[in-house]
C-alpha positions in Angstrom: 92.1 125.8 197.9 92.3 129.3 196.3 89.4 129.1 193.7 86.4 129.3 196.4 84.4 131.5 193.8 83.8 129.0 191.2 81.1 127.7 194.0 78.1 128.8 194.7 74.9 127.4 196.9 73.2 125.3 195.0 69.8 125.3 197.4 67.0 127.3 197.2 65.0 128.7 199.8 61.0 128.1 199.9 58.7 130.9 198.5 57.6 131.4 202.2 59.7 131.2 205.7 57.8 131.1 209.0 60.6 129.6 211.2 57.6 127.8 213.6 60.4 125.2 213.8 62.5 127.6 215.7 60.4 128.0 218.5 60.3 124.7 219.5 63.9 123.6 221.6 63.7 119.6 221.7 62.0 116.5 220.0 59.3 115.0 222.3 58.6 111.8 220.6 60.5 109.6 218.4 60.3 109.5 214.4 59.1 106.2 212.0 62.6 104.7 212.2 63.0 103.1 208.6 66.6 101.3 208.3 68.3 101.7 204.6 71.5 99.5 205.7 70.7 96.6 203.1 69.8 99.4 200.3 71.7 102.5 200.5 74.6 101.2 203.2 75.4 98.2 201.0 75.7 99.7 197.6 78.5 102.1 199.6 80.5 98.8 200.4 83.2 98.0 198.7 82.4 94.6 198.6 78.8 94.5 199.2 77.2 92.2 201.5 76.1 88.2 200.3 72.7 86.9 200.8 73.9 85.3 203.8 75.1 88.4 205.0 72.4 90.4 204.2 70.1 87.9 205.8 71.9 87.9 209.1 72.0 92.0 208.9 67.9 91.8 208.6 67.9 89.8 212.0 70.0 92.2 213.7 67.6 95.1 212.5 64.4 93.5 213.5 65.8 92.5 216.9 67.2 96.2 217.1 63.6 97.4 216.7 62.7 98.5 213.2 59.5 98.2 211.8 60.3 99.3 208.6 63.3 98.2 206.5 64.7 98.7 202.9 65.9 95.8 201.9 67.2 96.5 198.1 66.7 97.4 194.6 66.4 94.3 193.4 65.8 95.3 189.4 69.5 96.4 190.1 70.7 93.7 191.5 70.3 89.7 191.1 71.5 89.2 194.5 69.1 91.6 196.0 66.2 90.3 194.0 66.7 86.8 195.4 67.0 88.4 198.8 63.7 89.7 198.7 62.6 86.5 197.2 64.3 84.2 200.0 62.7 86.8 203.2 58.8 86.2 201.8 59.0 82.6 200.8 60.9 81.4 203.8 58.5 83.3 205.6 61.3 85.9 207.3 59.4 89.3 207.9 58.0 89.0 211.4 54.1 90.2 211.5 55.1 94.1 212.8 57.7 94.6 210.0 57.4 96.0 206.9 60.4 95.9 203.4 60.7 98.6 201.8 62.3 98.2 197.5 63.3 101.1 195.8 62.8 101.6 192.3 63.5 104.2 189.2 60.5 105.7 187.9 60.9 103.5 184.8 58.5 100.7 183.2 60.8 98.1 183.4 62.6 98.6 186.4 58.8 98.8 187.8 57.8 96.0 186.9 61.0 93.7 187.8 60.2 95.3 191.2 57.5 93.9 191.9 58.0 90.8 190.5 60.5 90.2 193.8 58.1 91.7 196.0 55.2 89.3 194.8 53.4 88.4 198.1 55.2 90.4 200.2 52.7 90.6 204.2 53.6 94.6 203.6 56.1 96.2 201.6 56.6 99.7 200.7 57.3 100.5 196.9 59.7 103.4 197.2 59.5 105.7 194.0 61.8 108.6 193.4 63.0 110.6 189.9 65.3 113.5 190.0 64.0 116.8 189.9 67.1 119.2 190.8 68.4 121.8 188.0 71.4 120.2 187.5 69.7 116.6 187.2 67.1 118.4 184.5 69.3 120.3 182.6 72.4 118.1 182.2 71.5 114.4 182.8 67.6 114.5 181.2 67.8 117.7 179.2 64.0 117.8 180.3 61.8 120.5 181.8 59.7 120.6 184.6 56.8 119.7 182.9 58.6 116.7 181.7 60.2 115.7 184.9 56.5 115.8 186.7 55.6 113.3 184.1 57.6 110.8 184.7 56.8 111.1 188.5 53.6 110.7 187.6 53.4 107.9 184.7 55.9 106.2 187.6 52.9 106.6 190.5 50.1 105.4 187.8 52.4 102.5 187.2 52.5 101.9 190.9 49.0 101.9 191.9 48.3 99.7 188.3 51.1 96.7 189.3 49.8 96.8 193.3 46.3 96.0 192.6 47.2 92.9 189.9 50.1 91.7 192.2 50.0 89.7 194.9 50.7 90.9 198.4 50.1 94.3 200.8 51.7 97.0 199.4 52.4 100.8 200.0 53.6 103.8 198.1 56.6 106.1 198.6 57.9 109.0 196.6 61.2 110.8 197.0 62.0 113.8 195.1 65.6 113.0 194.3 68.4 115.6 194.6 65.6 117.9 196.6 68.8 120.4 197.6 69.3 121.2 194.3 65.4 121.6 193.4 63.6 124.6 193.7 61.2 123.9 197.0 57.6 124.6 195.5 58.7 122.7 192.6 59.5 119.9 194.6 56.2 120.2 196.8 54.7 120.7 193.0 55.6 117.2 191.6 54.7 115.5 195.3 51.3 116.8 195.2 51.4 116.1 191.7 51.8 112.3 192.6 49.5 112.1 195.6 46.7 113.0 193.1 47.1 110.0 191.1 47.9 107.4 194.9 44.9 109.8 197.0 46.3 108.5 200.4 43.8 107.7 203.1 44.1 107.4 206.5 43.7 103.3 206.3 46.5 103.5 203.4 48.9 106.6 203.8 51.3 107.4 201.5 54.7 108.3 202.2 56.5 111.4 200.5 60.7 111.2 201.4 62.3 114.4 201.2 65.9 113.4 200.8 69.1 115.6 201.2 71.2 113.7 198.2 73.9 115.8 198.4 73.7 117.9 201.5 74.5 121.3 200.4 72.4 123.5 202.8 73.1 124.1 206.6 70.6 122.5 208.6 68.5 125.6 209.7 68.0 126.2 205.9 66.9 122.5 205.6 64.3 123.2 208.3 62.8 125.6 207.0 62.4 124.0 203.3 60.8 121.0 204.9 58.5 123.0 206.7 57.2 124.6 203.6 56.8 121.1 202.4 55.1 119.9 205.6 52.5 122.9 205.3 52.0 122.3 201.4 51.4 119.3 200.8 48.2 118.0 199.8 46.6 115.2 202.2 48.8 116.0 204.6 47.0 114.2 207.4 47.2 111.0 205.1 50.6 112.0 204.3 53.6 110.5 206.5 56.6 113.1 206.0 60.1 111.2 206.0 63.7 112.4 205.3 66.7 110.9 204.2 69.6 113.1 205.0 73.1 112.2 203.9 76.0 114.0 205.8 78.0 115.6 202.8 78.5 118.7 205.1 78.8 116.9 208.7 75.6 117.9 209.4 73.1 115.0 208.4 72.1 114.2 212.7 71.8 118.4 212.7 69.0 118.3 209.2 67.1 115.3 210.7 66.9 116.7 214.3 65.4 119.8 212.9 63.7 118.5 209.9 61.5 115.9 212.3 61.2 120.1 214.4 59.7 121.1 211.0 57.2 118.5 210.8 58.9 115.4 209.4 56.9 112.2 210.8 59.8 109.3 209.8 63.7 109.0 209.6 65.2 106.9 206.6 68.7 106.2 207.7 71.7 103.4 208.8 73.6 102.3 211.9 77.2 104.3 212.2 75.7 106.7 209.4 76.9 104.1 206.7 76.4 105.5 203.2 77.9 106.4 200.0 80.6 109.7 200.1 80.4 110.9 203.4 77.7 108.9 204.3 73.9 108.7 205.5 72.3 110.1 208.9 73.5 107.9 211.7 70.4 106.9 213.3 72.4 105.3 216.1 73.5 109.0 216.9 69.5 110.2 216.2 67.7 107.8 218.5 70.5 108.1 221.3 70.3 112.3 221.1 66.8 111.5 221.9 67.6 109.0 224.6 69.6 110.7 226.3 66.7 113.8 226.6 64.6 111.5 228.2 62.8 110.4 225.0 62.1 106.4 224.6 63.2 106.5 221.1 61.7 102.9 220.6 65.4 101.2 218.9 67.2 99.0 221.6 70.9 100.0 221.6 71.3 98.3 224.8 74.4 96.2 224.2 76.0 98.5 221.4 79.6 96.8 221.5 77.3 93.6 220.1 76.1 96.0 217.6 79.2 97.2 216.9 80.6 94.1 216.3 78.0 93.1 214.0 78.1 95.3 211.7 81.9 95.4 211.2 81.9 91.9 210.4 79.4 92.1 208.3 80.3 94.8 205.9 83.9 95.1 206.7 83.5 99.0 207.6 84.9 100.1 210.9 83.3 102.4 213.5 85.6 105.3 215.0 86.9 105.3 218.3 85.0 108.3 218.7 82.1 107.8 216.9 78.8 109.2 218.9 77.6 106.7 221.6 79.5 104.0 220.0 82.9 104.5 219.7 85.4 102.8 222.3 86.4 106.0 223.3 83.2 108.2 223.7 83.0 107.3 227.0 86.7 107.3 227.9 88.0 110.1 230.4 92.3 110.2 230.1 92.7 113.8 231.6 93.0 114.7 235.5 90.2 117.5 235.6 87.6 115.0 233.3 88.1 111.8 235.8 87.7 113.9 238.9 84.4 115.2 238.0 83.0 111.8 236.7 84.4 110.4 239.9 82.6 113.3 242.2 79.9 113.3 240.1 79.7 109.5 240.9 79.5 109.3 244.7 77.5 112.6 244.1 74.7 110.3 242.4 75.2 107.1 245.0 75.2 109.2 247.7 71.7 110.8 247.1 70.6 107.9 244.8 69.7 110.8 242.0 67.0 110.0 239.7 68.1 111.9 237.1 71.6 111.2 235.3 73.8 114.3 235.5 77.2 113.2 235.8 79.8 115.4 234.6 81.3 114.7 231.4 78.9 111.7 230.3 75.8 112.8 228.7 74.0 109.4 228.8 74.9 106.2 231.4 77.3 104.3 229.5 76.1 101.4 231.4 72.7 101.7 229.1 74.4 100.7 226.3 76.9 97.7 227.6 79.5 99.4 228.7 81.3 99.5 232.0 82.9 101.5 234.1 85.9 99.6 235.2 86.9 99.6 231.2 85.6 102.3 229.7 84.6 105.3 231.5 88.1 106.4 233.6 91.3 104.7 231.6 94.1 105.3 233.1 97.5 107.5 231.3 100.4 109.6 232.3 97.4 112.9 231.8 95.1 110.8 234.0 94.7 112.5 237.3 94.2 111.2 241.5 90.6 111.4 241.1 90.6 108.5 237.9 93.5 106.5 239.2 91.4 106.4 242.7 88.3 105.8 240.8 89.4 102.3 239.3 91.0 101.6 242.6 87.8 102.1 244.1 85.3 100.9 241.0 87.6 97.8 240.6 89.1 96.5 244.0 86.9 98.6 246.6 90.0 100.5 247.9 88.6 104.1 249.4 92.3 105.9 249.4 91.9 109.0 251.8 91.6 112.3 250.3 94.9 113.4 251.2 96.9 109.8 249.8 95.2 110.1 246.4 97.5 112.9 245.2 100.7 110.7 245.7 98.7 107.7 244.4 98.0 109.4 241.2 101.4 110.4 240.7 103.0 107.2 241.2 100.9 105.9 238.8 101.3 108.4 236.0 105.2 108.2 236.8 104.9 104.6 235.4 102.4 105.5 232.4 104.7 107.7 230.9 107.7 106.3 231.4 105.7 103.0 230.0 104.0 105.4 227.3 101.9 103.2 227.9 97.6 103.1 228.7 97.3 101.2 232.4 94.7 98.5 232.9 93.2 98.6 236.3 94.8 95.5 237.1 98.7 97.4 236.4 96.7 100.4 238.8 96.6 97.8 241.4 99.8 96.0 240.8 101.5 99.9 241.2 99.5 100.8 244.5 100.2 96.6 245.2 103.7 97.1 245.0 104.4 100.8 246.4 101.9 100.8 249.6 100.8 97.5 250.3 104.1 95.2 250.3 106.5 97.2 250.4 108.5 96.2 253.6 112.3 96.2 252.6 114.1 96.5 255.4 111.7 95.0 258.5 108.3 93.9 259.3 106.0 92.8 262.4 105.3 89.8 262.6 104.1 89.2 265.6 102.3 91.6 267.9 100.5 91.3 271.5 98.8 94.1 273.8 98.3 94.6 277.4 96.0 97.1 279.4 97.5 98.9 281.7 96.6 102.5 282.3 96.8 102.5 278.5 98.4 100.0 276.2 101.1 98.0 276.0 102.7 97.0 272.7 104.9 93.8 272.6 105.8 93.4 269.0 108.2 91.3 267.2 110.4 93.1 264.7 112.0 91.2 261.8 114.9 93.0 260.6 118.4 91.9 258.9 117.2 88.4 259.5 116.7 89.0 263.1 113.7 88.8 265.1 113.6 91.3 268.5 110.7 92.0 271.0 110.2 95.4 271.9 107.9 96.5 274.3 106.4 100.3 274.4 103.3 102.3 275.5 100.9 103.9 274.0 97.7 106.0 273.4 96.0 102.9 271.8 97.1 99.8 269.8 98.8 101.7 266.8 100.5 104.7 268.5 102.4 101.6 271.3 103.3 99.6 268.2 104.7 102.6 266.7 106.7 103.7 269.6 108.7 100.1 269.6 109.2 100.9 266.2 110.8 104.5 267.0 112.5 102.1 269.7 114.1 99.7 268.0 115.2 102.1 265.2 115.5 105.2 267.4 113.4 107.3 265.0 111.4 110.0 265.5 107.9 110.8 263.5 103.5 111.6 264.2 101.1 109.4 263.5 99.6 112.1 261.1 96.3 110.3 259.0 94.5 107.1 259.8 91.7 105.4 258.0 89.9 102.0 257.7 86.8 100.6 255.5 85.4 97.0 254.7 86.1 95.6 251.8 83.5 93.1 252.0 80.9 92.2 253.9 79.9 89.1 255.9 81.7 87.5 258.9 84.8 87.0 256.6 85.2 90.0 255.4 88.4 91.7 254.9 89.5 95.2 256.3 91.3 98.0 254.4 93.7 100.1 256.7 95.7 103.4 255.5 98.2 104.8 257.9 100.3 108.4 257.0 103.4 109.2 259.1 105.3 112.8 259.3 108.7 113.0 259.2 110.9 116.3 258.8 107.6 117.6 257.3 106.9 114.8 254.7 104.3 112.2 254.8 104.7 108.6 253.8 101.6 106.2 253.3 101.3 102.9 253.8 98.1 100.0 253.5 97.3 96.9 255.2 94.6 94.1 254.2 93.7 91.8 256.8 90.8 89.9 258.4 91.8 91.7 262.0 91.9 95.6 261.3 94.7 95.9 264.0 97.1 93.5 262.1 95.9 95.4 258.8 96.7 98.7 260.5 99.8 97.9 262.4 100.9 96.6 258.1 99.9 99.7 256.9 102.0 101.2 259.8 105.1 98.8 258.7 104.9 99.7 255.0 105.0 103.6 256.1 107.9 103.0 258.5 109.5 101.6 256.0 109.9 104.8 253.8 111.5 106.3 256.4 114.8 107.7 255.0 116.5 106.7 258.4 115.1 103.6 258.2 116.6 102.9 254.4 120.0 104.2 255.3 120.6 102.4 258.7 121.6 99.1 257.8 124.0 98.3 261.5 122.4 95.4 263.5 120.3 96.9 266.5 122.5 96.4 269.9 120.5 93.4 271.6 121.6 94.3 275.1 120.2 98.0 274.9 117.2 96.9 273.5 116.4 94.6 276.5 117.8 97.4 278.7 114.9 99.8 277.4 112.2 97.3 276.9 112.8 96.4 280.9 112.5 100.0 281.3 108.9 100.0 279.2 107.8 97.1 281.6 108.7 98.7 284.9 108.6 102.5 284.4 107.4 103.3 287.6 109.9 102.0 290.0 113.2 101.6 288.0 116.1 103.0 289.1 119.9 103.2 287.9 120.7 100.8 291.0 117.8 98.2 289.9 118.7 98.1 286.1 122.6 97.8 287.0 121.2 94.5 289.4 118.9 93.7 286.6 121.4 93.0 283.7 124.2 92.3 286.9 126.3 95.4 285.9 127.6 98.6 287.8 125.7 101.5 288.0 128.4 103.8 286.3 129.1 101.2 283.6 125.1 100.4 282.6 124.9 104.5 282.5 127.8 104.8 280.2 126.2 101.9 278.1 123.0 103.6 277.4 124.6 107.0 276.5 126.9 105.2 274.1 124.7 103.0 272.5 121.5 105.4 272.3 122.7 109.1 272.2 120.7 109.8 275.3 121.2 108.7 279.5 119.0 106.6 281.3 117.2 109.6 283.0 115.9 111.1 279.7 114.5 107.7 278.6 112.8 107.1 282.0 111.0 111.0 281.6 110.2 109.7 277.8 108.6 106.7 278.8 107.0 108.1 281.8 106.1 111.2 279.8 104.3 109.1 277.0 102.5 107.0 279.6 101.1 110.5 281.1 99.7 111.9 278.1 98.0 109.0 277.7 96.5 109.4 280.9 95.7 112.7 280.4 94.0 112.2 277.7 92.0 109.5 278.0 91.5 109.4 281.8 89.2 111.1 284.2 92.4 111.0 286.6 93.7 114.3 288.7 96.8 115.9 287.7 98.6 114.5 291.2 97.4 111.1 290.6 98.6 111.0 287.1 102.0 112.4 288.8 102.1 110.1 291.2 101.0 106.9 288.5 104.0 107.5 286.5 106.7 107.9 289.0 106.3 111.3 290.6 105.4 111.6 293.4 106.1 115.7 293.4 103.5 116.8 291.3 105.2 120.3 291.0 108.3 118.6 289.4 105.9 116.3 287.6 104.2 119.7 286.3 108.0 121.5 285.9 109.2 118.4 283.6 106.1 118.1 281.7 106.3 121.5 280.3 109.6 121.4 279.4 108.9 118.5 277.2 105.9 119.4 275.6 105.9 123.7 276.0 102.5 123.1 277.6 100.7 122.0 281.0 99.2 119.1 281.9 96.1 120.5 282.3 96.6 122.8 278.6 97.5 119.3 276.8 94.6 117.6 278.3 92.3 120.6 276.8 93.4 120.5 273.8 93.6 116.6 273.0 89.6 116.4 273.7 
């Protein structure tokens, strides 16, 4: 890589540049689409294709859409000679399809052509000779003059064989190696063969400008083919066509521009297929148009079909990231990448957009057979919350709130790359599954009744060390009584912080979604129900968070039966117990029941009573039209000033300042 000066360009640029081309920014129709698969793709195989083969390739390319098709060279080849033979005598070219042969601009390679194109509906005889320096000077060891004649004597030879021959036939005419040509030369020996076919507009001729070896950048390419579009004779009889190869990378780049400059038909293959470095990839051509709003007039629609096809067949492979085709093209891994395709998503269901402008995906991968729930957002330890929401939304309808997706996303990148390891959505689900949805170690509800009184009153069955207890407790609504008999029973203390619920279905037996965050010493914990009944699925979700409650984990001792009926009689009858009627209620003395329930519970009976009767107030106060003295007197006070006194000790507020600020 240190001798770069024993290169030089080998293109030349036409006698005139206008650069009209330039002005123009997109393509707004399509080109002639000629497939040369069966020509030019199969002499690059390694082991080239069998009749059978060949035959079933054919019937992929007609169903894809092309109406013109080279089919071989069959004075090369036997196999491709009986090919041509075998698709006109078994009556295999639908009505709107034309073959196209190619042949050497030599007698006998002429004449064996059309031998296997003997009454061919339509078929294009496809001329070329070589006309570059190098070609002249060290293959031929002709001059121009001589090169121009064999173009010619080949096009005389043409129009001679077509008339005595049986069948519908057309003319083409590629100046070979055209890179390495000097341009008016080139334009020089087209015209020079357009005299001898004289195209009409009933019978057009076709002159194929093809980029052999591509040694010019495409911008230079453009401009050589306009000169050729402006400069050739019986141009509006003429149909311009290209056949780029991609030496440099750059063969989509030279036909985009090239059709700019005035090129009226495409000769290419599917997945750019071609000897060296390949042909233009007219997958990658008529999707670029696509996805500009162009109907390109080739149906790509179920590409991984495609795909498939065409591996089989001539045992190439297609790159995962191969333009539009690929299994990756479409695959978002990082964070940033999924959570704009995500946004941009809902953005597009949410306004039901009519144009496609979703981040990150410049066509709908769902226009070419792909999905979303496989190959849009894939999941990886770089994947982000918005992906890893994404599939759990895309695939099993779960809408995680915005503030449990970060932890969501984590969890599941933990396991990626510990895994190093790609997650299916189905492992996604088995993660969230297993960390929010069953995760009830150490106790669950399993049973769970309300009663309305002045609010609500939970009576809910706790499972725990293979023990089933009742506990009864008050509450704002349903979900804040069940979790107070859960702070109870494990004498734990935490907010009801996040809350959030959506159908998964629809229909009388559909099934809810429930998401429930607690706080606890400043951290969160999420848990998720499913249920029919979106109070059992919330009081899960509930359950699951609970159960991630440090305190929770680490308190294995067996709860103290005899306190917890002592404080769930209390719950029951709030407003008129008394030390005397508890000790008569569980037939014990008053000093002895008192001890009790500072032993067993850290706290005396008086500062459970204010809890219980606190609790029961602001639920009054907040959902109640009641005065401040009838609340007082509701909950066991008749004094409303000590009511008031006791209130704001507890809370650092009024009544009346809590019940402001809760509506």
């Amino acid at each position: 890589m240190k001798e770069a000066n024993k290169y030089k360009k080998q293109y030349f640029m036409p006698p005139v540049c206008e650069y009209d081309w330039a002005k123009k920014d997109s393509i707004t129709k399509p080109p002639i689409w000629c497939s040369v698969d069966l020509r030019d793709g199969n002499q690059a195989l390694i082991e080239p294709m069998s009749l059978e083969e060949k035959i079933e390739f054919f019937q992929l390319l007609v169903k894809i859409g092309f109406k013109e098709i080279e089919v071989g060279f069959p004075a090369a080849s036997e196999t491709e000679y009986i090919f041509m033979r075998e698709l006109i005598e078994r009556d295999m070219i639908p009505d709107d399809v034309t073959v196209q042969v190619l042949t050497q601009a030599r007698e006998h390679i002429i004449k064996k052509t059309f031998e296997a194109v003997k009454g061919a509906p339509h078929a294009i005889i496809h001329l070329y000779n070589s006309t570059s320096v190098a070609q002249r000077e060290q293959v031929f060891r002709k001059d121009k003059e001589q090169i121009k004649k064999l173009a010619v004597d080949g096009a005389k030879l043409l129009k001679d064989l077509a008339e005595k021959t049986e069948g519908n036939f057309s003319f083409e005419y590629s100046p070979e190696s055209f890179h390495g040509t000097e341009v008016d030369y080139a334009v020089e020996v087209c015209n020079a063969v357009l005299d001898v076919w004289k195209p009409t507009e009933d019978n057009k001729a076709i002159i194929n400008i093809p980029a052999t070896v591509e040694t010019a950048m495409p911008h230079v390419f453009a401009t050589q083919i306009e000169y050729v579009s402006k400069n050739l004779k019986f141009r509006d009889n003429v149909t311009l066509s290209l056949h780029p190869h991609n030496d440099r990378g750059t063969g989509v780049a030279d036909a985009e521009l090239g059709v700019l400059a005035g090129a009226d038909r495409i000769e290419g293959t599917l997945f750019g297929n071609g000897e060296r470095t390949g042909n233009v990839d007219i997958i990658t051509l008529a999707m670029n148009m696509y996805s500009h709003g162009v109907e390109p007039g080739l149906d790509f629609t179920n590409m991984p079909k495609i795909r498939e096809i065409y591996e089989r067949l001539t045992r190439m492979s297609v790159g995962d990231r191969q333009p539009y085709a690929g299994n990756l093209v479409f695959s978002a891994f990082s964070g940033s990448h999924q959570d704009a395709i995500a946004k941009g998503m809902n953005y597009r269901e949410e306004r039901n957009e009519k144009y496609w402008t979703v981040p990150y995906l410049p066509i709908d991968p769902i226009d070419v057979g792909r999905n979303y729930d496989a190959d849009v957002i894939r999941i990886n330890s770089q994947s982000g919350k918005g992906g890893v929401s994404y599939i759990l939304k895309q695939n099993f309808s779960f809408i995680l709130p915005d503030n449990m997706k970060e932890e969501v996303g984590y969890a599941v990148k933990q396991v990626s790359d510990e895994a190093h390891k790609e997650l299916s959505p189905q492992w996604v689900y088995e993660i969230f599954e297993k960390d929010y949805i069953t995760y009830t170690p150490y106790f669950e509800i399993t049973e769970c009744h309300f009663k309305q009184d002045d609010g609500i009153m939970a009576e809910a069955t706790i499972s725990y060390l293979g023990k089933k207890k009742i506990i009864d407790a008050m509450g704002n609504g349903r979900l804040d009584a069940v979790s107070n008999t859960i702070k109870e029973f494990f004498d734990v203390s935490y907010e009801l912080s996040e809350y959030q619920e959506h159908a998964l279905s629809s229909g009388s037996s559909s099934k809810a979604m429930a998401y429930v965050a607690i706080t606890c010493d400043g951290k969160k914990y999420w848990g998720a129900g499913i249920n029919e009944d979106i109070i059992k699925a919330s009081i899960h979700a509930l359950t699951v968070a609970a159960n991630k409650l440090p305190a929770i984990g680490t308190n294995t001792n067996e709860k103290d039966e005899r306190l917890l009926d002592i404080l769930n009689y209390m719950q029951s009858n709030y407003k008129t117990v008394t030390l005397e009627t508890l000790a008569e209620q569980f037939h014990l003395s008053e000093p002895y029941i008192s001890k009790y329930i500072k032993d067993k519970s850290r706290k005396n009976f008086g500062e459970h009573l204010a809890s219980i009767r606190m609790k029961k107030a602001k639920t009054l106060l907040k959902n109640g039209n009641m005065n401040i003295e009838n609340i007082a007197d509701t909950v066991g006070y008749p004094n409303v000033e000590h009511f008031n006194r006791l209130f704001k000790k507890m809370f650092n507020m009024t009544p009346m300042q809590y019940r402001k600020e809760s509506r």
